[in-house]
N, C-alpha and C positions, 0 to 999 in steps of 0.2 A: 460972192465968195463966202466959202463957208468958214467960223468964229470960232474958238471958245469949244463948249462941249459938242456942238455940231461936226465942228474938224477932228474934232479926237475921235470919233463915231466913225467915219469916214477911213480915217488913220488904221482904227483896229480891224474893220474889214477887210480892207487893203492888205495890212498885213497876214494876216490870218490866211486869205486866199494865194498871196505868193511866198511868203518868207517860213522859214524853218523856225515855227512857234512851238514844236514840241518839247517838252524834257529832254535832256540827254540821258541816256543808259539808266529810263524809267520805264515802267510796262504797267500795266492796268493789273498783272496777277493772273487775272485769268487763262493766261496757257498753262498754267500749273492745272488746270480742271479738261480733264477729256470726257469726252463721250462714250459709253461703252456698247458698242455695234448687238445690233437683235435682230439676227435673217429670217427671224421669223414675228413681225410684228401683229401678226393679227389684227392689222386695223385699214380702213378705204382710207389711203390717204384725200379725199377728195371730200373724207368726214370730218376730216383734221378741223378741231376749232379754237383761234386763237381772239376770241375778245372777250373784252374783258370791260371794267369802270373804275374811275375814280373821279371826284371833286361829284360823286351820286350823281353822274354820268354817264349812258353806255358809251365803250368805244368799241372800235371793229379789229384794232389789236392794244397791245399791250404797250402801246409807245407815245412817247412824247416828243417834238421839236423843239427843243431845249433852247432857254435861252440865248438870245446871242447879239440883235443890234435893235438900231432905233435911232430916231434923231437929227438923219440925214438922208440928203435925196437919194444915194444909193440903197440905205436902208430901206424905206419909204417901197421899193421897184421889189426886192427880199424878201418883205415879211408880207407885201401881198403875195405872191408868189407861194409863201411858205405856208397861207392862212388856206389860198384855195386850194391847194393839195391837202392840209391839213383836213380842211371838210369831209374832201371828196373822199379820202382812206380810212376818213374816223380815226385820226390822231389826235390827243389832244397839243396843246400848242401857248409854249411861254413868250413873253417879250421880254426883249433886252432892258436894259435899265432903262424907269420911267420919269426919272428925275430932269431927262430934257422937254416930259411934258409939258412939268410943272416951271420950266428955270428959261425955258425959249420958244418963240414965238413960231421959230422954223420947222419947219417938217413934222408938225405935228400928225398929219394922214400920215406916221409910219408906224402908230404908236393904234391908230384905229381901223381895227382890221375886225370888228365884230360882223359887220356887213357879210363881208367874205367867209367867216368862221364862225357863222350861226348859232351851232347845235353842240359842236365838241368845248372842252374843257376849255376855258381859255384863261391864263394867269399872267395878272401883271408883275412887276418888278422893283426893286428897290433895296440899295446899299442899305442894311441896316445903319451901317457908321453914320449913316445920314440923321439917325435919330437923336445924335451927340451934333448938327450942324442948323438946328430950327428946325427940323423934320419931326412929327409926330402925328396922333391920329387922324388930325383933321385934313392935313396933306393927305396922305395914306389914303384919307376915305374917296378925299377927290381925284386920288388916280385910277381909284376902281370904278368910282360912279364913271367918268372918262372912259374908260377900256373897257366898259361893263365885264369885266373880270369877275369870274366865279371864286378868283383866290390871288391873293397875294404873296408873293415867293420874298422873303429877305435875303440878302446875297450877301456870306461874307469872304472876303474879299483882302483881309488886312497883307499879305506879301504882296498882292498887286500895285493897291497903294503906294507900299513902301516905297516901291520900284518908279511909280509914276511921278511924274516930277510934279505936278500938280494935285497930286493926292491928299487924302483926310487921314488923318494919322491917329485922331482921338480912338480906340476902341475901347475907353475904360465905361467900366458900368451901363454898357448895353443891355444886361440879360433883365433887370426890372424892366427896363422901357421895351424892351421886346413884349415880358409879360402882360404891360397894360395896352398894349398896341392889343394884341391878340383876343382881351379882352372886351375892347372895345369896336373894333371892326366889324363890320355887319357878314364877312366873307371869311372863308379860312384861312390862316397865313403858316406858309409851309418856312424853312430854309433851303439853303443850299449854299455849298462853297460853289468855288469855280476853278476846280480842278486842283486842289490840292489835298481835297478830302477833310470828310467829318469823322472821327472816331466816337465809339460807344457811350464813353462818357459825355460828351458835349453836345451828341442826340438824347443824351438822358434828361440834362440840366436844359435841352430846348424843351422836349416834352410836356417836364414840367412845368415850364413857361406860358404851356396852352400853344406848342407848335404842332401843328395837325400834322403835317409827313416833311419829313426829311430827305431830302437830294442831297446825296452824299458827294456827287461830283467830283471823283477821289484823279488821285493823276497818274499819267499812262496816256493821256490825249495833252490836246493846246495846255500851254504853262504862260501865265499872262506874269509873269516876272519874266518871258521871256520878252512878249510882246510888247510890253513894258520897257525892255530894256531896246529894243528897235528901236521905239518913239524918244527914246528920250536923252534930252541936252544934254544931261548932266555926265561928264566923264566919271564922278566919283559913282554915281550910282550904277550906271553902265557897269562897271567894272565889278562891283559888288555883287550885280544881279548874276553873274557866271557863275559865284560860289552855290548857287539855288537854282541852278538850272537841272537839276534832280532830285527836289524839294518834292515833296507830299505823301499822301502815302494813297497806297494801290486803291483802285478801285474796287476793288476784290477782299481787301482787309476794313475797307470802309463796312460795305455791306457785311460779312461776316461780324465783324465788329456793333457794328451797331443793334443787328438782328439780336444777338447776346445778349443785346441790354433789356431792347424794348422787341418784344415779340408779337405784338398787334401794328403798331404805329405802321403806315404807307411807307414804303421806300421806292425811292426813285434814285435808281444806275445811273448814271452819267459819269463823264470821262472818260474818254477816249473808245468811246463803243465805236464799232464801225462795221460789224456783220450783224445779221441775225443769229448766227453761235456765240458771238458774245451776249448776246439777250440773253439766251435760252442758257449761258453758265449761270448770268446775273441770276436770273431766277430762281435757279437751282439752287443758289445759296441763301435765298431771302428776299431779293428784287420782287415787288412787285410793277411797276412801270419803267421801260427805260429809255431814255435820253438820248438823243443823237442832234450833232450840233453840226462841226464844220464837216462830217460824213455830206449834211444836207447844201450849206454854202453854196459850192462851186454850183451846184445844180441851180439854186433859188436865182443865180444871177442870170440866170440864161432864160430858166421860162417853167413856168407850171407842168409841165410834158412831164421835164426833166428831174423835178422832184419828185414825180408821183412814181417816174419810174427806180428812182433808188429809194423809196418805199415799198414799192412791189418788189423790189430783188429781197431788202432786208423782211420784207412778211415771208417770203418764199422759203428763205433761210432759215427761218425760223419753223416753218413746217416741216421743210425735210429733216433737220434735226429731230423733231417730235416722231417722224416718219421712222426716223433711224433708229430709234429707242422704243418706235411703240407706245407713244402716249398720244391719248386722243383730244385733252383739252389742256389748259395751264395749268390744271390743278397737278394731273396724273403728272407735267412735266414738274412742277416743284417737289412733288413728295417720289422724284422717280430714285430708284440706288443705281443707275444704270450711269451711274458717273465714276470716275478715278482723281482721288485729288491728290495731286502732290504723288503717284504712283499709289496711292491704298485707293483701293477697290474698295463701294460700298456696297456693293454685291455679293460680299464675303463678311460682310458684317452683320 
C-alpha cells in the first residue's frame, strides 16, 4: 500500500482525472484573441511546417508534455506512456516533481523514462521551496544525473502548499538560492508556476538569476488550491481554499506580460491549453513552446495509441489554423497581424 508522498501522487491523479479541479469563473484569456480568416492563402497546406527546438534540441512541433506526476505505480504506467508518444511526435517532455526520487524508494521506474524518450527534450523537476528544506545543488545535480535530464524546471508552487495540509510554507529568500543553483548546475534550469501564472516582473528578477526560460503556467486550466482542497483534512483550510478558487492570473496576461519584460528569454504556455488554437494564440503573443498537461491524462492512462492520437488532433489544429491565415511556418505565425485582440484588428494597424 502506498505512504506518504507516494499516496499523495496517486491522490493528485485520481483527482485530476475525475473531480472538477479547475478555477471557477477563470479563463486562460485567450478567447479575447481571434483569428482573422484569408480565402486566399497562397500556401500547400501539406507545406505547412510546424517544428521547431528548444533545450538545442530539434522538435517536430512546437510543444511540450508538461509536467504532471511521478512517484507512484499509476504514475509509473503514465509517464511511460507519455515518454513513447513523446518520442514518437518529437515533443519534448517534463516530469512531475522529482523529490520522490530522492525521499522514496518506491516507484522510482516512473521518474525514468530516458529509455523511452531518447532524443527529445527531456526535464526534470523540483519545488523550488525545497531549497529552503535541505535541498540544494548537489540534490539538484543527482536528480538530473538520475533522469539524464537536459534541464531542470523549479516549480513554484506557494497557494498550493498553503492549501495542502502537509505543505512547505517557508518561501522566504529563495531567489539567491535559485541564483547559485543555476550557477552551479551542469544543465539549464528553467521555472514555472503551476497554474497560477508568472507575471513580467518576477520573470525579470528569474532572469536575472541565470533562469534560462520561464513556464508561465498562468490559470484558466487545473487550480491545485483546488485539488488541494479535495485531499485535504483540514476543515479550516478546505473552507479557506473556496475564497481562491479564482486565483491567478490568465495565461494570456502571463505571456504578454512577461514577453514586456524580457524579449529574448524561451517562454513556455501552459495552463489550461487544450487545442491547437490556443497554441497558435499563445504564440502569437510571445509563446514560444507550449504545455499541455491534463489535455494528455485521461489518454496516458489508457495507452500510447491514445496519446499520440490527441497529439495528432492538437498538431493538426495548429496547421489548419496556419492554413486559415496563410502562414507557412512559426515564424510567419508569430509575426502574423491576421489576429483581433480584444476586437482591435491588427490588420488595421
Amino acid at each position: 500500500m502506498e505512504e506518504g508522498i507516494n499516496k499523495r501522487k496517486t491522490e493528485h491523479i485520481r483527482l485530476c482525472l475525475t473531480d472538477q479541479v479547475e478555477g471557477v469563473n477563470q479563463s486562460t484569456g485567450l478567447e479575447g484573441i481571434a483569428f482573422i480568416h484569408n480565402a486566399l492563402p497562397e500556401i500547400n497546406f501539406n507545406d505547412i511546417e510546424i517544428g521547431s527546438s528548444f533545450l538545442n534540441k530539434s522538435l517536430q512541433a512546437p510543444f511540450l508534455v508538461s509536467s504532471m506526476t511521478g512517484g507512484s505505480k499509476l504514475a509509473a504506467e503514465i509517464n511511460q506512456n507519455l515518454a513513447v508518444a513523446a518520442e514518437e511526435k518529437g515533443w519534448a517532455i517534463a516530469l512531475g516533481s522529482t523529490r520522490a526520487l530522492l525521499e522514496s524508494d518506491a516507484h522510482q521506474e516512473s521518474f525514468l523514462i530516458r529509455k523511452q524518450a531518447p532524443t527529445v527534450p527531456l526535464i526534470a523537476n523540483l519545488g523550488a521551496v525545497q531549497l529552503n528544506y535541505g535541498y540544494g545543488a548537489e540534490e539538484a545535480q543527482r536528480i538530473v544525473d538520475r533522469t539524464e535530464a537536459d534541464s531542470l524546471v523549479l516549480h513554484l508552487n506557494s497557494l498550493q502548499e498553503v492549501i495542502q495540509d502537509e505543505g512547505d510554507l517557508n518561501f522566504e529568500s529563495l531567489l539567491p538560492k535559485i541564483e547559485k543553483l543555476c550557477k552551479t548546475l551542469t544543465v539549464p534550469v528553467g521555472v514555472k508556476e503551476v497554474g497560477f501564472g508568472i507575471d513580467g516582473t518576477v520573470a525579470e528578477q528569474l532572469y536575472q538569476a541565470g533562469i534560462s526560460y520561464i513556464d508561465v503556467a498562468g490559470a484558466g486550466g487545473t487550480s491545485w488550491s483546488q485539488v488541494e482542497k479535495l485531499r485535504s483534512q483540514d476543515p479550516l483550510r478546505k473552507a479557506a481554499a473556496e475564497a481562491f478558487n479564482n486565483w491567478g492570473i490568465p495565461t494570456k496576461d502571463c505571456i504578454v506580460s512577461v514577453r514586456s519584460k524580457l524579449s529574448q528569454v524561451p517562454i513556455v504556455a501552459s495552463g489550461g491549453m487544450k487545442t491547437g488554437v490556443d497554441a497558435a494564440k499563445a504564440i502569437t503573443i510571445g509563446a514560444d513552446l507550449i504545455g499541455f498537461a491534463r489535455k494528455l491524462l485521461q489518454a496516458a492512462t489508457e495507452s500510447v495509441d491514445a496519446v499520440i492520437r490527441e497529439m495528432e488532433q492538437i498538431e493538426l489544429e495548429l496547421k489548419i489554423v496556419m492554413f486559415g491565415i496563410g502562414a507557412r511556418n512559426l515564424s510567419e505565425l508569430k509575426n502574423t497581424k491576421r489576429i483581433s485582440i480584444m476586437g482591435k484588428s491588427l490588420l488595421e494597424s
